[in-house]
N, C-alpha and C positions, 0 to 999 in steps of 0.2 A: 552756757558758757560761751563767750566770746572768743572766735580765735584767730591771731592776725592770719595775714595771708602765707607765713612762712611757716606755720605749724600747719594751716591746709595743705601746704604740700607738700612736709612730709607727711602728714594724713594718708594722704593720695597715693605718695609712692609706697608707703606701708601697705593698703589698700593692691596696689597691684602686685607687691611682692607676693602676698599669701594668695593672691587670686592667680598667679602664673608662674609656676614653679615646679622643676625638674621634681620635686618628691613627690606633691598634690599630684600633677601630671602622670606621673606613673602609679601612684595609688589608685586612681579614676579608672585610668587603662585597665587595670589586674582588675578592680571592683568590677567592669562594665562586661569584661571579658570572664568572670567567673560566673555573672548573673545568673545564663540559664542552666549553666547546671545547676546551679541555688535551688531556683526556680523548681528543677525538679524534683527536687526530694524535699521540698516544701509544700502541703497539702493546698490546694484554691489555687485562685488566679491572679496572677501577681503584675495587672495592667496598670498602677503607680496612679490609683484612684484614692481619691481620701477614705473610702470607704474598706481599704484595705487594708488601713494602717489598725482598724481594730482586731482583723485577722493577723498580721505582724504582731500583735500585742499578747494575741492569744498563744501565738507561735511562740513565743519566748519566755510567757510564761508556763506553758507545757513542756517546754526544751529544758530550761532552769529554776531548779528547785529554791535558789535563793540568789538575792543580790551580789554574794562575795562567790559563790559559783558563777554566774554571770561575768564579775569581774576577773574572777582566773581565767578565764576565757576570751575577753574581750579581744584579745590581737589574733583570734583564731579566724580562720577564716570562712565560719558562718556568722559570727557576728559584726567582722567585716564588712560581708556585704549583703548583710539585713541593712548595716548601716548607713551604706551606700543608698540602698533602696528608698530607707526612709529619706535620708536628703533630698533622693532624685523626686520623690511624690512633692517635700517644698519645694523644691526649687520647680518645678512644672506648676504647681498652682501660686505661688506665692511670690515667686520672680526671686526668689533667695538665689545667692550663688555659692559654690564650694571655695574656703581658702584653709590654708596649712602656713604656718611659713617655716619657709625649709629648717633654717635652726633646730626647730623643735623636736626633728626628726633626732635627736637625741637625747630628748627628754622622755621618759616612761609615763604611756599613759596619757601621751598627747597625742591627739587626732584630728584629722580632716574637719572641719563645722562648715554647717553654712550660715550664712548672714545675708540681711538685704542687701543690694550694690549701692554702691558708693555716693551715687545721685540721691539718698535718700537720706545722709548722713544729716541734716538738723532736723528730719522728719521726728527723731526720738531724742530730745533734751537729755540732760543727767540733771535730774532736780538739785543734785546736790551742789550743782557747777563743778565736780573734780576734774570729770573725764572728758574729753576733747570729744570721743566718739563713742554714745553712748549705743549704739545698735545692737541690737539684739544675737546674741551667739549660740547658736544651736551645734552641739555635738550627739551627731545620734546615737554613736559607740557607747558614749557614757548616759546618755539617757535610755537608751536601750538595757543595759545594766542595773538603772538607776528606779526603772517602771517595777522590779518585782517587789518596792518597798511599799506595805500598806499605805495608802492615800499620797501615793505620789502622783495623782494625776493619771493620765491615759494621754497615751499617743495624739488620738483623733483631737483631742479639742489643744494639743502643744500650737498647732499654729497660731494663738491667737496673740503671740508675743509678736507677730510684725503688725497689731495696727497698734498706730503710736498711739492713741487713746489709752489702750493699755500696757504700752510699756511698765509706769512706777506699780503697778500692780502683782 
């Protein structure tokens, strides 16, 4: 999709709303600032390696018995800041970044994601031409949630949604 210069910008300024905001901002703070005690009553080592995200994966399906257990829980604060955790491993390897946009913060069951930054926005077309910004949007609140359903994929190989190669996939 083709878009003039005045939908790029508000592209852009949408783009920085959700990446610089009074809610994300203190969501991040509470997350960063809860970490280690996570960390401690969480079995292993929790150095935000990819190789940990199959230990996180283990950890939550040992924690919950199902999906909609999971999702009772989601705004709790271990699945918080697993989910924090998980974002922090993308965004360290993968250059993703956290946004919210404040709004939503009274929507139910809206949370933090990350996405690539904004410099990479025609790296991933929308084959269908609708959407102006097709990037990839990862919430790990609800994929964390979302991993206890048979064959929904695993943690460790979720990053492969930022190479544009396989985005439509």
């Amino acid at each position: 999709m083709d878009i003039d210069e005045t939908e790029y910008e508000e592209l852009r300024q949408l783009d920085q709303l959700r990446s610089d905001n009074r809610v994300l901002n203190a969501w991040l703070t509470v997350q960063h600032a809860e970490f280690p005690g996570w960390a401690e009553q969480a079995p292993g080592t929790w150095d935000f390696s990819l190789d940990s995200l199959a230990r996180l994966e283990d950890l939550i399906r040992d924690r919950y018995a199902t999906t909609e257990h999971a999702y009772l829980e989601e705004g709790g604060d271990f699945l918080q800041t697993a989910s924090w955790y998980v974002g922090e491993v993308h965004n360290r390897h993968f250059g993703t970044v956290w946004q919210f946009h404040p709004d939503s913060a009274e929507t139910s069951g809206a949370w933090p994601f990350v996405t690539v930054p904004f410099d990479r926005l025609f790296e991933f077309p929308d084959e269908d031409g609708i959407e102006p910004d097709s990037r990839p949007l990862y919430t790990p609140v609800k994929r964390l949630c979302g991993i206890l359903t048979p064959d929904n994929g695993h943690l460790s190989t979720d990053p492969e949604i930022y190479d544009p190669t396989d985005a439509d996939t």
